[in-house]
C-alpha positions as CSV (number, residue, x, y, z in Angstrom):
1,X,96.2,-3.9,7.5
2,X,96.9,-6.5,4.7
3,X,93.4,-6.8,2.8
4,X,92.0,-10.3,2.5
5,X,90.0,-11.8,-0.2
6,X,86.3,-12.4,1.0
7,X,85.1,-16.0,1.0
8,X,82.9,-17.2,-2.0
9,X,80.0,-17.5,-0.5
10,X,80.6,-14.1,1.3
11,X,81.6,-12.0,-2.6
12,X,78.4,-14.0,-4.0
13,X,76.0,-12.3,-1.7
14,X,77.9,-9.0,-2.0
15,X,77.7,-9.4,-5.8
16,X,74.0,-9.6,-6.5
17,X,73.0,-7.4,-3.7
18,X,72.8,-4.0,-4.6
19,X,69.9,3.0,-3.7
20,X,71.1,6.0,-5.8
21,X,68.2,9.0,-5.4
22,X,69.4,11.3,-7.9
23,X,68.2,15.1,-7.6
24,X,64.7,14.9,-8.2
25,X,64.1,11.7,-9.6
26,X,65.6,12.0,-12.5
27,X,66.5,9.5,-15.8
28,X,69.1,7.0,-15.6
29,X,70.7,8.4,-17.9
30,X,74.6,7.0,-16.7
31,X,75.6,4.6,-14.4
32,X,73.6,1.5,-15.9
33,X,74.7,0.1,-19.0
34,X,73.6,-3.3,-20.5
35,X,75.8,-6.4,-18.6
36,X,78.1,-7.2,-22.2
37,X,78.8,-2.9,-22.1
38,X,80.0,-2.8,-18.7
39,X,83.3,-1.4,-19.3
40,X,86.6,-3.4,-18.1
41,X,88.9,-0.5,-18.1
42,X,88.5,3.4,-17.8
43,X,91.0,5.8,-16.3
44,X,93.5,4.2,-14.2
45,X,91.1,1.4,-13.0
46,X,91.5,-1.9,-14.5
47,X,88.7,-4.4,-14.4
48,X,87.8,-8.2,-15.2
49,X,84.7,-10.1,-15.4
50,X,83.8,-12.4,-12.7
51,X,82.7,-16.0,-13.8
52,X,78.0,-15.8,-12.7
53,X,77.2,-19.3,-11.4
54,X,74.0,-20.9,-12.3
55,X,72.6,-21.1,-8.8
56,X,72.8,-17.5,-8.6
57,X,71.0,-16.9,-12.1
58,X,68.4,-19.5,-10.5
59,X,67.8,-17.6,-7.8
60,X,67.8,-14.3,-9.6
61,X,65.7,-15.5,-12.6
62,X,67.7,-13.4,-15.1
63,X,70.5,-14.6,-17.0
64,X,71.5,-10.7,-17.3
65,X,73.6,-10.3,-14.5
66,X,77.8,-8.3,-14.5
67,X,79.8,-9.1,-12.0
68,X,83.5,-6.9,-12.2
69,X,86.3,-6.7,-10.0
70,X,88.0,-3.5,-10.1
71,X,91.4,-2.2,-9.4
72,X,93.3,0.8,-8.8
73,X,97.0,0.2,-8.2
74,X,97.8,-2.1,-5.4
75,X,94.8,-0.6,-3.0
76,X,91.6,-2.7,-2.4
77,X,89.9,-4.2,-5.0
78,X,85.7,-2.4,-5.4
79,X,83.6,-5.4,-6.8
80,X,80.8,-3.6,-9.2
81,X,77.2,-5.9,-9.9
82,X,74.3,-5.1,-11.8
83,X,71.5,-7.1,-12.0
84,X,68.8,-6.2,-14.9
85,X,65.3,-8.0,-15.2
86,X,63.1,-7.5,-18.2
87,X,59.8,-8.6,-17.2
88,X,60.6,-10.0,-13.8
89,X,60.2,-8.2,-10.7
90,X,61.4,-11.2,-9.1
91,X,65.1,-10.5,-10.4
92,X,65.5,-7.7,-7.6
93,X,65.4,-8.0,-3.6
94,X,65.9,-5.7,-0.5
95,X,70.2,-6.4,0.2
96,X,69.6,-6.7,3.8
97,X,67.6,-9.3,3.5
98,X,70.0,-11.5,1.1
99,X,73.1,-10.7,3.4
100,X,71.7,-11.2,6.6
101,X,70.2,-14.8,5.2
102,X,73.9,-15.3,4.4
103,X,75.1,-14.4,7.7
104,X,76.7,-10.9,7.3
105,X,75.4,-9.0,10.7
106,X,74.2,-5.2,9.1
107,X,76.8,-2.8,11.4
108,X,75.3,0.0,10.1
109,X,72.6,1.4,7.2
110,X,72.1,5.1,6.7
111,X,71.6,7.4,3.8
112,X,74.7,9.6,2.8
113,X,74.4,12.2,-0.2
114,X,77.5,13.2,-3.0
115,X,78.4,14.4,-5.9
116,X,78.7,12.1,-9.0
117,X,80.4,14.6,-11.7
118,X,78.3,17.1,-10.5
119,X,75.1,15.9,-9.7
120,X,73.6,15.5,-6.3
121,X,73.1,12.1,-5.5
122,X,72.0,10.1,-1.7
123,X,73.5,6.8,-1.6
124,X,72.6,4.2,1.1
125,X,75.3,3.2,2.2
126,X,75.6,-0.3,4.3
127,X,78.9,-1.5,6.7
128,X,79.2,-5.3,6.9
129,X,80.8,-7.8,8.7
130,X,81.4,-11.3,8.1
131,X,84.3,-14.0,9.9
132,X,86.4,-10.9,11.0
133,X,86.1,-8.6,7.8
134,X,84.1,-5.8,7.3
135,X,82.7,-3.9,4.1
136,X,81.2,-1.1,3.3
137,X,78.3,-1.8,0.3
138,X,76.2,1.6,-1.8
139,X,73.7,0.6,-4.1
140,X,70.7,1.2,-6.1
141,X,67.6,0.4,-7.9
142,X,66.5,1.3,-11.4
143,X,62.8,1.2,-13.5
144,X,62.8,2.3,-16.5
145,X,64.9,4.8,-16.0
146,X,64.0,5.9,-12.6
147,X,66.3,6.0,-10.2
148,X,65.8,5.2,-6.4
149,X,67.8,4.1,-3.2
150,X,64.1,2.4,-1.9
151,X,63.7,-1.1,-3.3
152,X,59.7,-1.0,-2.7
153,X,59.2,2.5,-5.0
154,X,60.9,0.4,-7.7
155,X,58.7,-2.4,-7.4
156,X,55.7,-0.2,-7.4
157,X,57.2,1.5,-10.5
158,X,57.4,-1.7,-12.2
159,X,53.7,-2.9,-10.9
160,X,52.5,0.8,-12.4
161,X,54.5,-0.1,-15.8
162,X,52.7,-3.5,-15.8
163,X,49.2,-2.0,-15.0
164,X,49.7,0.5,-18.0
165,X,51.5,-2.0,-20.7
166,X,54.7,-0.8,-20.4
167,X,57.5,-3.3,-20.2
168,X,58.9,-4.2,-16.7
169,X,62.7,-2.9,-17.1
170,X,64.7,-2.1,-14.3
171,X,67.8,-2.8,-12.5
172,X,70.0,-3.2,-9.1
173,X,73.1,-2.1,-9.2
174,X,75.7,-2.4,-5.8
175,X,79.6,-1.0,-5.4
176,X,81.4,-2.7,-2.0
177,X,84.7,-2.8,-0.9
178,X,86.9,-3.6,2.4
179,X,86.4,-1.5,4.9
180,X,89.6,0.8,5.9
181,X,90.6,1.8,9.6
182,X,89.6,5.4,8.4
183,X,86.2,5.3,7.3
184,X,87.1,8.3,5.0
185,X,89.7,6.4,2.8
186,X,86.7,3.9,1.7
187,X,84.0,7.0,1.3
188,X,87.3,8.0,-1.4
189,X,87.4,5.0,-2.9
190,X,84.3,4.7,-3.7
191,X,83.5,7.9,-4.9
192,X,86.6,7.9,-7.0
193,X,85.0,5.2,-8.5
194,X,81.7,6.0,-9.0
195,X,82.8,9.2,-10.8
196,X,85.5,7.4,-13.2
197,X,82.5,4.6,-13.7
198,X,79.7,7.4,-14.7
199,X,82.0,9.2,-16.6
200,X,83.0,5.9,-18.9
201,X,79.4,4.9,-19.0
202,X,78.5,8.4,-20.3
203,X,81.1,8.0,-22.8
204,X,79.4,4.8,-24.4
205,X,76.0,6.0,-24.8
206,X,77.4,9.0,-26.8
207,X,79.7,6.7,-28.7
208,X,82.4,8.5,-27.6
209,X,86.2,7.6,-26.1
């Protein structure tokens, strides 16, 4: 099946939509990096920066948004955002909500756990359709270094912060791609991905190569 770009308006909404539960709850400690650290290349994947338009920073509040395309050879592209808010709770919303406003129809929602180099991770994973394509969407939600798949624990994290003077930092952060005939090719995909991704991050919060 010849894979086809997604319209604008349909890679906008799949761009700053974005849950990870990491064993017990546990530091962020990979897998967010600030938007200008986001790496473009790592392994064999090759990445480029996707232009942010203003309506989309308007709606999101926050200028600090990434937007990448990512390849691997000539297989489908997996388009990586990350939204971060400093002081704005307002910067992160449920992804359901945002795709079915932009007329995506949800196929199909449901936790799934993995491995990310090691470490036990549930993803929600989403499948989406729009004008005849289909994607399937994982994300998550960070506060201050707590991670979650559950977009209301991280905005009561970042109410509790408030409440106790701590700054209001978090994140949402999504990985989609087509959808394959065989399910199990995209599942692949992805988590090649995720563990090349966490891996490089890792890397640039030791300062290593």
């Amino acid at each position: 099946m010849a894979h086809i770009q997604p319209t604008s308006s349909a890679f906008i909404v799949l761009a700053v939509s974005a849950g990870l539960v990491w064993s017990g709850q546990g530091r962020a400690t990979t897998m967010t990096a600030a938007p200008s650290q986001v790496p473009i290349q790592f392994g064999a994947w090759s990445g480029k920066a996707l232009p942010v338009e203003q309506n989309v920073i308007d709606i999101l509040e926050t200028p600090d948004v990434a937007l990448m395309e990512y390849h691997l050879g000539q297989g489908a592209p997996i388009w990586f955002a990350q939204v971060s808010g400093f002081g704005k709770r307002a910067a992160f919303h449920p992804p359901e909500l945002c795709y079915v406003g932009s007329h995506f129809e949800v196929l199909d929602r449901e936790p799934i756990t993995l491995s990310v180099n090691g470490r036990r991770a549930q993803v929600m994973r989403l499948v989406l359709s729009q004008a005849g394509q289909q994607f399937e969407a994982w994300y998550w939600f960070t506060a201050n270094g707590r991670v979650t798949a559950n977009y209301y624990q991280q905005q009561l994290w970042l109410l509790m912060d408030s409440i106790h003077g701590k700054p209001m930092a978090g994140t949402m952060i999504r990985v989609s791609t087509l959808l394959d005939k065989d399910p199990a090719k995209t599942h692949q995909r992805l988590q090649a991905f995720l563990n090349e991704f966490d891996a490089a991050v890792a890397r640039n919060a030791h300062g290593t190569n």
